[in-house]
N, C-alpha and C positions, 0 to 999 in steps of 0.2 A: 328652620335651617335645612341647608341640605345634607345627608347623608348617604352612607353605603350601607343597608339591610338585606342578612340573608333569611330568607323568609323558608327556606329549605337550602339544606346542605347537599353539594354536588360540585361540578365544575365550575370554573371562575365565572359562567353564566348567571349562578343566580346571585351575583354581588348584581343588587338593585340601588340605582342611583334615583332617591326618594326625597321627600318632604317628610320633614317629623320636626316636631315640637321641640323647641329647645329647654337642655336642659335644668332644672334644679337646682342648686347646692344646697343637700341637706345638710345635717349636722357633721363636721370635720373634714367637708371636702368647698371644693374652690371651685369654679368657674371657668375654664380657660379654654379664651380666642386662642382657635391653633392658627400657626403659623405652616405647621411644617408636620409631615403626618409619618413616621417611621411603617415600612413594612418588612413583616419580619415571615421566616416560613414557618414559624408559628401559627401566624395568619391560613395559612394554608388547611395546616392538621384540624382548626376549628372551621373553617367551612365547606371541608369537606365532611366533616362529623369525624376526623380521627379521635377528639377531643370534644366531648362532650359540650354543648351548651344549650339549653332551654330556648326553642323558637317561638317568635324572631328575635334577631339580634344585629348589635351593629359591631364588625368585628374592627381590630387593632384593639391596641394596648400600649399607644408607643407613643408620644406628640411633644411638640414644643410650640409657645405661644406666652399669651399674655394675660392675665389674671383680669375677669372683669368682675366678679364678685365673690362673697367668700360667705360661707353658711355659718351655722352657731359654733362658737368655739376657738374657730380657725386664729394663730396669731404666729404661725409660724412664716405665712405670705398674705401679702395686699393685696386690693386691688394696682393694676398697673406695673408690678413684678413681672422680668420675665423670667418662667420657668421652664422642666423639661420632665419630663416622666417615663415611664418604662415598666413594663409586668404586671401594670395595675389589673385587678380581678372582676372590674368592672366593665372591663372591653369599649366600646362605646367610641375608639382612636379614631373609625372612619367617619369622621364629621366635622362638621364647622367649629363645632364649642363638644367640648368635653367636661361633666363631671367630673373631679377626680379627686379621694383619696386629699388631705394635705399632706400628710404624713409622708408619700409617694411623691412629693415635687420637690425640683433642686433648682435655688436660682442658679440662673445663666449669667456670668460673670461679662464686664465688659470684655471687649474683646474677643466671643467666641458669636458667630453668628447663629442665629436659631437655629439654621441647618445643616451646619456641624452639630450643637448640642443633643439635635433630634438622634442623630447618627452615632453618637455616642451614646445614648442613653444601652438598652437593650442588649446591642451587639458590642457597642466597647465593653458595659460592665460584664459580660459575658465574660470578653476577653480577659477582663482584669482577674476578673477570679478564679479562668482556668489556669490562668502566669504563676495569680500570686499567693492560692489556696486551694484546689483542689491537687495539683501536682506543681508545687513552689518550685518553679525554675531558678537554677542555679548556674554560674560558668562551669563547665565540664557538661553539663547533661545536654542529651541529643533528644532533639523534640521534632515527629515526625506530623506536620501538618497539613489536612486535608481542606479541599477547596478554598485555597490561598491568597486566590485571588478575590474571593466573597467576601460581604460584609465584616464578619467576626474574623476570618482569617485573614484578611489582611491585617487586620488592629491584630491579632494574637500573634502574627510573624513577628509584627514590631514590638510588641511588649515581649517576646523571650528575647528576641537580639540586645534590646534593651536590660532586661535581667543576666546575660552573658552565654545563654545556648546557642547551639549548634542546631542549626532548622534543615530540615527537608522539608521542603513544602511538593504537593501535589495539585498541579491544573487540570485544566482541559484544553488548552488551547495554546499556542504557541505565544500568540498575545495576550494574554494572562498569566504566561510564563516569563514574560517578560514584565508586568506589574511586581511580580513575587519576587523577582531580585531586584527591583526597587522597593521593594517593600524590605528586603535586606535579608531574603532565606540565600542560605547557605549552596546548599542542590536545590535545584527545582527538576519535576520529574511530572512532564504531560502525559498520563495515562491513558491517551487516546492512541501513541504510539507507542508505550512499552508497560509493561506490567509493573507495577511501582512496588511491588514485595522486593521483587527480582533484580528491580533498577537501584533499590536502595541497600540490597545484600552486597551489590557488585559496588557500589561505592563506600561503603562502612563496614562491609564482612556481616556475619550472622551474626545475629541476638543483636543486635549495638544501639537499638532504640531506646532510650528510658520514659517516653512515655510519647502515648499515639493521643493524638486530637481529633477525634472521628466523627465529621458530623452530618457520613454519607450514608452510615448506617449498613444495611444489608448486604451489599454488594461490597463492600470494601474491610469489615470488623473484623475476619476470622482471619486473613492476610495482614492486617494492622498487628493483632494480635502473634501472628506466629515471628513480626523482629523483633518482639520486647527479649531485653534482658533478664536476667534473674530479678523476680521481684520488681518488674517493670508494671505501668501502669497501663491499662486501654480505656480514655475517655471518652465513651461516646455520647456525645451532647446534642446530638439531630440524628432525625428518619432521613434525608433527601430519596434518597432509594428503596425505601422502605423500612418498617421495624425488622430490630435486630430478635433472631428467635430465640427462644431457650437457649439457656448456655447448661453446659454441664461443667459443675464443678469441678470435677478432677481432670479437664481439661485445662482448667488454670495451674493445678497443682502439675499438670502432666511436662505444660510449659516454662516451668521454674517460679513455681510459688507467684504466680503473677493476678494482681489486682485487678477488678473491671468495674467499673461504678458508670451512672448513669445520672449525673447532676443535673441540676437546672435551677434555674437564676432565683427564685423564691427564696431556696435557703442559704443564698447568700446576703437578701439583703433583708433578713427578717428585720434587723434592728435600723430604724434611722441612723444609727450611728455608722452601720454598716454602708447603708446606702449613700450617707454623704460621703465619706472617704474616698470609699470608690470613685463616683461623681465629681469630688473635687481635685483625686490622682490624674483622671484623662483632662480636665479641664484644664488645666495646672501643666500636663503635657502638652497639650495641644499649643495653649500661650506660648510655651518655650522653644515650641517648633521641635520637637520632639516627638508627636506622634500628631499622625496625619489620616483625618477620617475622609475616604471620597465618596465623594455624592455619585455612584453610577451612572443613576439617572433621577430623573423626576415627570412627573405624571399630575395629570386636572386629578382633582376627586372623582372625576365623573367615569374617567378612566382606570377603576381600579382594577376591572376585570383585567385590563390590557397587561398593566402589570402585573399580576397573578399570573397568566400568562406567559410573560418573558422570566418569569421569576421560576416557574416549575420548568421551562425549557430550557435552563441552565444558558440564559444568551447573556448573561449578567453579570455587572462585575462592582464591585463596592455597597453602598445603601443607596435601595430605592427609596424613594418620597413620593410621599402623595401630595399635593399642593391645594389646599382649600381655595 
């Protein structure tokens, strides 16, 4: 089959579009023809080496497709099921066929196509559990969200407006500012022309934030951080800009007893039970026309470098796909 292998970590150069062996199902994992290959900037931190992994390797963690066999064990999917997966630790997404985990796959219900599913897996449940447990949005609370027009922020716009918050959302671009109030943020505030600390004081007064969505990282955390409220929260759930450096504690305290955590999606779906719920919230939305994943763009497999590419140049707006 063919694949994307990085034989060394570096620029989107050494994603090698190769021949390898297809794989296995060993014991409790499945089989599956992808249909549709999620990239996430995930993908990024592991091939550049931000994120450790054992070379070579075939990066992603994200897919949707169809089940074509199923190793010892397995009786939770068929053959011929379509399913969808996301954070698997197996990596292995940029390929034709993927092992994977049973435990890790959710059927795809009629009615949602594989490449919404795919687009939902990763970055919607992202979004669902920065909504609806890491800071439980409520009506009254103001949620200050960064790169709005992205993957996860656009689903995280829709699932607070949906919950009953008050959004700022933050672009880059006048046309992604205009995605973000279709996507239903409140303010929208393109920080290529004004400072978004400063644009968001002038429209809400100081402190008025109750929890920042951060998933720019370096460049943007310490300003997220100075409009929380008393006891406000700073989520920051991606580098795009780089990692965030040492924090000093009594600068949370110095800011009004304010929170800063650093989640990620593991320990939200430790349990199946976790993971279907999630899984079957956005699908369930999706059906009802309720919350709406776009496809930015799509891409050959052969092309992943390209997309790694337009994905670190911020030219991007929804989820990218890789297309087997």
């Amino acid at each position: 089959m063919k694949a994307i292998r990085v034989g060394r970590t570096g620029g989107p150069e050494v994603l090698e579009f190769v021949d390898v062996p297809d794989p296995v199902p060993g014991p409790g994992e499945a089989l599956v023809r992808q249909t549709a290959i999620g990239i996430n900037y995930i993908d990024v931190y592991v091939r550049t080496g931000l994120y450790k992994r054992p070379l070579p390797f075939i990066d992603g963690r994200e897919g949707a497709g169809v089940v074509e066999a199923v190793g010892e064990g397995v009786t939770d999917v068929k053959p011929g099921d379509r399913v969808a997966y996301a954070a698997t630790p197996n990596l292995g997404g940029y390929a034709e066929k993927n092992a994977v985990p049973a435990r890790e796959l959710v059927l795809v219900p009629d009615g949602v196509d594989d490449r919404v599913a795919c687009a939902l897996m990763l970055q919607g449940m992202t979004a669902h559990y920065l909504a609806y447990d890491t800071f439980p949005l409520h009506a009254g609370h103001v949620a200050l969200v960064h790169a709005a027009a992205g993957g996860v922020g656009s689903l995280l716009v829709q699932l607070a407006k949906a919950r009953g918050a008050t959004v700022v959302a933050t672009v880059g671009t006048e046309d992604k500012a205009a995605r973000a109030r279709g996507y239903g943020a409140d303010h929208v505030i393109v920080y290529a022309e004004q400072d978004f600390a400063e644009a968001t004081r002038a429209l809400l007064g100081d402190h008025a934030v109750d929890v920042a969505y951060d998933s720019v990282g370096k460049d943007t955390w310490e300003r997220s951080l100075s409009l929380l409220r008393s006891r406000g929260m700073l989520v920051v759930y991606g580098n795009a800009s780089g990692p965030v450096p040492p924090v000093e504690p009594q600068k949370l305290a110095a800011g009004g007893s304010l929170f800063f955590t650093r989640p990620t999606i593991v320990d939200y779906i430790k349990t199946r039970e976790d993971l279907l719920r999630r899984a079957s919230d956005l699908f369930a939305a999706v059906r009802e026309g309720k919350l709406h994943a776009r496809i930015g763009a799509t891409y050959p497999l052969a092309d992943a470098a390209q997309a790694h590419r337009d994905l670190e140049a911020r030219k991007t707006t929804g989820k990218l796909l890789l297309i087997p």
